[in-house]
C-alpha positions in Angstrom: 0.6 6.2 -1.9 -1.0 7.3 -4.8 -2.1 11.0 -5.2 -6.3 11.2 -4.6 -7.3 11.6 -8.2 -8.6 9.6 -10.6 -7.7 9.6 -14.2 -10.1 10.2 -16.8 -9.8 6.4 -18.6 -9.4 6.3 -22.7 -10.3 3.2 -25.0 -8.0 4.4 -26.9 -5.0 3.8 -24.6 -3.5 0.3 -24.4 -0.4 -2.0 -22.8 2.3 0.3 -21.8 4.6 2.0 -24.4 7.8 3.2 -22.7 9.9 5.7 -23.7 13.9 5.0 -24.4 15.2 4.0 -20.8 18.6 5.4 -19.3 21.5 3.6 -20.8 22.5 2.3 -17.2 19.2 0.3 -17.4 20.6 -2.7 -18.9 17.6 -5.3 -18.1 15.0 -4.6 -21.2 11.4 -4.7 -19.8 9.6 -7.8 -20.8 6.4 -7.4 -23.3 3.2 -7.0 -21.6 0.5 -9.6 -22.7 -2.9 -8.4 -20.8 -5.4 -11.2 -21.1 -9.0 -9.4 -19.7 -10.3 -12.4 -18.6 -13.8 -11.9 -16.7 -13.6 -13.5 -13.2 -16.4 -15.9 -11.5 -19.3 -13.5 -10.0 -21.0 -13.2 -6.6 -23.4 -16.0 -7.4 -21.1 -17.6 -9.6 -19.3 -20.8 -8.5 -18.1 -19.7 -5.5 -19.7 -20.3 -1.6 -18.6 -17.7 0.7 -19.8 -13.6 0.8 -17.9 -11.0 3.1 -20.4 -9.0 5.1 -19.4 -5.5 7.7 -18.7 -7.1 11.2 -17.6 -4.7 13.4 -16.8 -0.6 13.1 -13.7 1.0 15.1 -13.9 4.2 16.2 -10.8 6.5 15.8 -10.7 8.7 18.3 -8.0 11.4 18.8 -5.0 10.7 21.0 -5.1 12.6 24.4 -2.0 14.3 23.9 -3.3 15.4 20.2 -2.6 19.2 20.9 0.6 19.9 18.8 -1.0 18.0 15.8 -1.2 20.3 12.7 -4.2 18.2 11.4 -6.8 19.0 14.4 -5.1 20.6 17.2 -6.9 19.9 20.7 -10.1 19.1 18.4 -11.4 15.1 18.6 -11.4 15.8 14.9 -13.0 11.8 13.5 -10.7 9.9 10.9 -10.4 12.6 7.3 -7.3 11.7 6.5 -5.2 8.1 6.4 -2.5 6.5 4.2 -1.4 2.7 4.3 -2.7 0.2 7.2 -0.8 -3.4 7.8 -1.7 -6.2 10.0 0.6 -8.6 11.5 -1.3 -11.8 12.4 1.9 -13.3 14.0 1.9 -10.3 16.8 -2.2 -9.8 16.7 -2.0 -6.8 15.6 -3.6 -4.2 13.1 -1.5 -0.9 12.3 -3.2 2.4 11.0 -1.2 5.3 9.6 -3.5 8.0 11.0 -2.7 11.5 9.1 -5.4 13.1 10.9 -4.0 12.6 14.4 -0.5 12.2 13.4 -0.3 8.6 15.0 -0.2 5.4 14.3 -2.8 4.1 15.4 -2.7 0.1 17.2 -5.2 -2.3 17.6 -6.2 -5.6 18.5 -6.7 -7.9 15.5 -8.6 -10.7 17.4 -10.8 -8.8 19.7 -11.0 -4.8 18.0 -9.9 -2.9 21.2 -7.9 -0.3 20.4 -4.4 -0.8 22.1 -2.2 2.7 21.1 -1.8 5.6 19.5 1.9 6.6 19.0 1.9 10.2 18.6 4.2 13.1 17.0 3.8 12.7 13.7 3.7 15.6 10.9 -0.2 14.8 10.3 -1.7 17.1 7.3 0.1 21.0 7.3 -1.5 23.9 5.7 0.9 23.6 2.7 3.6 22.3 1.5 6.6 23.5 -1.1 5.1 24.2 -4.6 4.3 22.2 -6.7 3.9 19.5 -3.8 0.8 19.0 -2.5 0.4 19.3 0.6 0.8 15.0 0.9 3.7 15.1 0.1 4.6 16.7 3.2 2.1 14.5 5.4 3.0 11.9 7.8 2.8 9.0 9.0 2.4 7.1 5.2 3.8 3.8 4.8 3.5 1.5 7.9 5.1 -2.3 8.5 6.2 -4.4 11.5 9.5 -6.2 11.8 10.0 -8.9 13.9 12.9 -11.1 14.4 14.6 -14.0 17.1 15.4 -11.9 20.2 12.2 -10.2 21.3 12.3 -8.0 18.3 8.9 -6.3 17.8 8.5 -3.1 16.0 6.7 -0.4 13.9 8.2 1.4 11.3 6.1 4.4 9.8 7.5 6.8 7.0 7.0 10.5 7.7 7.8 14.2 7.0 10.7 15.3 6.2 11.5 12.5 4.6 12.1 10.5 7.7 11.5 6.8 8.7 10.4 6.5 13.0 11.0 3.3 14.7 9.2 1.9 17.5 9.4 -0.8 20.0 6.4 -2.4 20.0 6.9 -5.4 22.7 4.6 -4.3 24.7 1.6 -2.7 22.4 -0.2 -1.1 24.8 3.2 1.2 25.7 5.3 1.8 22.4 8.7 3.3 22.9 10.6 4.9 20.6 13.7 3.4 19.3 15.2 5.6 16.8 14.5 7.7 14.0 16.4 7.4 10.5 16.9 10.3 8.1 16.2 8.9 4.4 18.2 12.4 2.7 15.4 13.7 0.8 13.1 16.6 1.2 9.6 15.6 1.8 7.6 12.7 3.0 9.1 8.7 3.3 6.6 6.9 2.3 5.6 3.4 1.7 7.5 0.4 3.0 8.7 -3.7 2.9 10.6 -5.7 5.0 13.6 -8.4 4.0 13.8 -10.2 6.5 16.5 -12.6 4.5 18.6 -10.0 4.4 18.0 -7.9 7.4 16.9 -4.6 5.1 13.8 -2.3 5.1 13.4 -0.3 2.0 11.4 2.8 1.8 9.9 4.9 -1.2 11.2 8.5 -1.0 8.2 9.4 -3.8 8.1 12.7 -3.7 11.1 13.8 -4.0 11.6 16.5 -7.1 11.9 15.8 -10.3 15.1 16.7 -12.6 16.6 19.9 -12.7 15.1 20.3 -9.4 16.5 17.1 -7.8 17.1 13.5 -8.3 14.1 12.2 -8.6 11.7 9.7 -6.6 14.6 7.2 -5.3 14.6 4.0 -2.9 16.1 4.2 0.7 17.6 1.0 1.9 18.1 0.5 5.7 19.7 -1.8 7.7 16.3 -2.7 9.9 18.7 -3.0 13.2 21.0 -1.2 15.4 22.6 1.4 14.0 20.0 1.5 11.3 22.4 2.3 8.7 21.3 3.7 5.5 23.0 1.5 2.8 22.1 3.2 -0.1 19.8 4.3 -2.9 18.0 3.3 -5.9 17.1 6.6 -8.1 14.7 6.7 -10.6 16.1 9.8 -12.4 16.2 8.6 -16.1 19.8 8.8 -16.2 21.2 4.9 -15.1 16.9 3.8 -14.4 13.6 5.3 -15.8 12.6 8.7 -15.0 9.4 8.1 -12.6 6.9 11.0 -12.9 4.3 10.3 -10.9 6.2 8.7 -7.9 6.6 5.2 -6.8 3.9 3.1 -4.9 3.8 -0.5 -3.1 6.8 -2.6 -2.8 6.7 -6.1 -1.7 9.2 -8.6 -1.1 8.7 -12.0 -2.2 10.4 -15.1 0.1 10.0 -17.0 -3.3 13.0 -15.1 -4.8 14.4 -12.9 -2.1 13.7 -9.7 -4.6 12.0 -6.6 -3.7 8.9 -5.5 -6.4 7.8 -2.1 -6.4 5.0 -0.5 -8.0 6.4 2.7 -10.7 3.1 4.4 -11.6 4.4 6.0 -14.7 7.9 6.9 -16.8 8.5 10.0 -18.4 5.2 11.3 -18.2 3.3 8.7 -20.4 0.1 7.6 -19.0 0.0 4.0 -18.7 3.8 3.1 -19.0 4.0 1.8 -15.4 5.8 -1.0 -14.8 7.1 -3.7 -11.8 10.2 -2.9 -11.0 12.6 -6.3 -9.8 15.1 -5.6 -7.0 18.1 -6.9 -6.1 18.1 -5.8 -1.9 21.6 -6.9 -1.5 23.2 -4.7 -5.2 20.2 -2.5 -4.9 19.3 -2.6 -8.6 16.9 -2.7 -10.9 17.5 -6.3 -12.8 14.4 -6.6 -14.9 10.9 -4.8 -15.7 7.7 -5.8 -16.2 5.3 -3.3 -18.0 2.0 -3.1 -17.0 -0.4 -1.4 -19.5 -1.8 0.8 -16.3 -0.5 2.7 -13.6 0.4 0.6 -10.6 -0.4 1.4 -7.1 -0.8 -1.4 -5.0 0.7 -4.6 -5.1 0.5 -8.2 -2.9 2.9 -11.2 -3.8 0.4 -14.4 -3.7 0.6 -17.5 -3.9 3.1 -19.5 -6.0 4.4 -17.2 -8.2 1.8 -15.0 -8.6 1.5 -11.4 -7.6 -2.1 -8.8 -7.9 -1.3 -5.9 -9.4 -3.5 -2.4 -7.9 -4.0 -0.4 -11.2 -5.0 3.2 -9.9 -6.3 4.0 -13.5 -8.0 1.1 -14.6 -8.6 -3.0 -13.4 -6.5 -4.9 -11.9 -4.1 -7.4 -12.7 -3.0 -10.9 -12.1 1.2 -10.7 -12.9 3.5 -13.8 -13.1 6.5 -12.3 -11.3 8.8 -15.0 -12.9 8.3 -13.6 -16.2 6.2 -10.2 -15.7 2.9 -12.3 -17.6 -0.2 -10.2 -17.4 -2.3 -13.9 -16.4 -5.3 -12.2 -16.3 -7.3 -8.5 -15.0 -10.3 -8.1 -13.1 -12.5 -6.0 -14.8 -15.1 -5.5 -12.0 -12.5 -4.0 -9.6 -10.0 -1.6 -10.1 -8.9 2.1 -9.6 -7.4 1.0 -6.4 -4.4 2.5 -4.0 -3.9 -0.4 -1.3 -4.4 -4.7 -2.2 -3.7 -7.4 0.0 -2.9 -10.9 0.3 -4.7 -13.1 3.1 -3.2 -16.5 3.0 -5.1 -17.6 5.8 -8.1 -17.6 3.7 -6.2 -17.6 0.0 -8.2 -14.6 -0.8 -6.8 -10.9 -2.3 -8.6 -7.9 -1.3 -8.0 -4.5 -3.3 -9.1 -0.9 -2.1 -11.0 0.7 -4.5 -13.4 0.9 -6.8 -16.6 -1.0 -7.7 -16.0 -1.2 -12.3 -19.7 -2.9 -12.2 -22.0 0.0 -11.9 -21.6 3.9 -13.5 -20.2 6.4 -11.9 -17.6 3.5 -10.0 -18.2 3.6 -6.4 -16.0 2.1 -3.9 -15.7 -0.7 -2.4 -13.6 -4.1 -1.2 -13.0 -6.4 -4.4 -12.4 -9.9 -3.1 -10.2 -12.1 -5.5 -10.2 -15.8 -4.6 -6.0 -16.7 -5.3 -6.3 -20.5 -5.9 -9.7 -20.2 -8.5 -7.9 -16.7 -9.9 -11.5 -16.0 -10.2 -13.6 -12.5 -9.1 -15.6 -13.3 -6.0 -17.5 -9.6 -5.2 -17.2 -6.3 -4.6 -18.5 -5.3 -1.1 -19.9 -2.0 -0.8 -18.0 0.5 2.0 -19.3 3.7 3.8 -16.3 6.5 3.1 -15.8 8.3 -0.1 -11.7 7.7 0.3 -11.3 4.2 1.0 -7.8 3.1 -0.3 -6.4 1.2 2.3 -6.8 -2.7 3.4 -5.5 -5.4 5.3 -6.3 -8.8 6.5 -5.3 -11.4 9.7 -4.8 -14.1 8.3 -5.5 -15.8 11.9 -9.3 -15.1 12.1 -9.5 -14.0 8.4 -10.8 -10.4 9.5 -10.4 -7.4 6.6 -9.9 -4.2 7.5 -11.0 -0.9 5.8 -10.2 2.2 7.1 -12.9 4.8 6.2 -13.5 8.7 6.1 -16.6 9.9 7.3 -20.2 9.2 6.6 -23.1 11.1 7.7 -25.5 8.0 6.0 -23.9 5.8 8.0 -24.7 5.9 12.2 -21.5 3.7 13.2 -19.1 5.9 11.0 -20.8 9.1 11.3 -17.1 10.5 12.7 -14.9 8.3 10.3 -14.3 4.5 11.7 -11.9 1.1 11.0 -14.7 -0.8 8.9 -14.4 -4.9 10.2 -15.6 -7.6 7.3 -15.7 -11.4 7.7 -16.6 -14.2 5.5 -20.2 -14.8 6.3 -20.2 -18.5 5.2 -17.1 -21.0 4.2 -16.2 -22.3 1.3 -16.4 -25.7 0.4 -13.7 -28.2 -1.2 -10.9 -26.4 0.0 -7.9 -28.4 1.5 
């Protein structure tokens, strides 16, 4: 996911500008047409608030001595990437750098189920000029599910590797297989295909040219023999040159086509763009600019999509024609967004754009209104994850520790719920 800083924001800078793409690229990138269109507030046409329900504790799995992060220590949660729920299995999954697991638990009643081990966690360092997340694991996490008692977890870790786990039986996860991506450093961030049978994976740190090919795409067969099926580079020589990475992907039943989130091309701020994916050619057949750096991203309702700027609000994109619909000023600077369809609602991780200096918090987007419901202050200082059931409509927040804060003094799973229902909905 995106790299814990925040950029310092400019009025001056607008949509994106682009510089000249390779001349492989042969799908132009539509024109960005931002529209900053001030959602509905907290007390402002809508009937439902989210309020904390619940904090998890995160303890530190008993066979936690070989972990580079904390050793034999019950170190509490400092350190996470991407969480997913699956509503279908009841499950909630954590990628825990601290303890090097991914972390399991019950969506319905909060226990917490398992913590699969042996993961690279945090190391001391990592090969300059990577940081030293770049050589962290686990990062991206997902389910995949299919006919046949097929239940597992996929979670991208260091060295650029992807670990698969049979996850039948949650409380006992076995490990299946693990899948070697051919970069360097870190596999990162995840979506499933489940049209198509094929799991891609962003390889985001890899090196940029002369030092290597560039942040690339990993596509994987997502069953036995887990074949790697190819690549998708983003080198500036047949796609754009990514410089800062590459973020969510999402795959939309809609179309069949993967979306992922390019922060940034050629090393202008602000000339991130959506990326459309062909998972069966594995190509880039169109662009959509976004006028921000792009982190997050959920595929909602109809055709719509929220866009995660990291350096500025978010966006509402039409993925059938890359349309900037609308942004969010009140929320933004975000890693992590989610859609619930059980509720209709997006959630984004990240900042609260209403008060100065921004502080964080869940931003709650109502997808059928396209209207701002609230932000909803959180306890931790590096909340950029989220995910929702969309069974019982629970949000999850995974935060770092808070010593203001008695039930997350150690770092804890933060639990919201609406606290009252809206009305008129079908």
């Amino acid at each position: 996911m995106v790299r814990f800083f925040r950029r310092i924001r400019s009025a001056g800078r607008g949509a994106a500008r682009l510089l000249p793409l390779g001349a492989g690229f042969v799908a132009a990138l539509l024109l960005a047409n931002p529209a900053a269109l001030a959602g509905h507030g907290k007390n402002n046409g809508h009937e439902e608030t989210f309020g904390l329900i619940d904090t998890l504790a995160v303890p530190a799995p008993s066979n936690n001595s070989s972990c580079a992060s904390t050793g034999s220590a019950s170190t509490g949660l400092a350190s996470f990437d991407i969480s997913f729920d699956d509503a279908g299995l009841g499950l909630y999954l954590l990628a825990d750098r601290t303890h090097c697991s991914v972390d399991i638990w019950n969506s319905s009643t909060d226990a917490l189920v398992a913590q699969i081990p042996s993961f690279a966690g945090i190391p001391t360092s990592c090969t300059p000029p990577h940081a030293v997340f770049d050589c962290a694991g686990p990062n991206g996490v997902l389910t995949v599910v299919k006919p046949g008692d097929v239940k597992q977890a996929w979670a991208g870790d260091d060295p650029s590797e992807v670990k698969v786990y049979d996850i039948s039986t949650p409380s006992s996860p076995t490990f299946v297989t693990t899948i070697n991506t051919g970069g360097a450093f870190r596999a990162d961030e995840m979506a499933y295909d489940p049209k198509d049978n094929v799991v891609v994976v962003a390889n985001d740190a890899e090196n940029l040219p002369p030092g290597g090919p560039g942040p690339f795409l990993t596509f994987i067969e997502a069953s036995s023999p887990y074949t790697v099926l190819g690549h998708l580079y983003f080198n500036g020589v047949t796609n754009p040159l990514a410089t800062n990475g590459l973020e969510q992907t999402q795959w939309s039943p809609r179309t069949g086509l993967f979306y992922t989130s390019v922060p940034e091309v050629n090393g202008v701020l602000d000339s991130g763009f959506i990326a459309v994916i062909d998972p069966t050619t594995m190509t880039i057949i169109n662009g959509y600019p976004t006028g921000c750096e792009p982190a997050g991203l959920a595929v909602g309702p109809e055709k719509f999509a929220l866009v995660g700027c990291s350096d500025k609000a978010v966006e509402q994109m039409n993925l059938a024609s890359g349309h900037i619909m609308r942004t969010f000023p009140k929320t933004g600077d975000v890693d992590e967004v989610w859609f619930n369809q059980g509720d209709s609602h997006y959630f984004t991780g990240g900042y609260d754009l209403t008060v100065s200096p921004p502080t964080r918090a869940l931003g709650v987007i109502d997808a059928q209104t396209r209207g701002f419901d609230e932000n909803v202050p959180d306890y931790g200082a590096a909340d950029h994850s989220v995910a929702a059931d969309s069974e019982n409509n629970h949000v999850f927040v995974p935060s770092t520790a808070n010593t203001t804060a008695s039930s997350c003094t150690s770092g804890c799973i933060e639990v919201f719920a609406a606290n009252k229902k809206e009305t008129g909905r079908e």
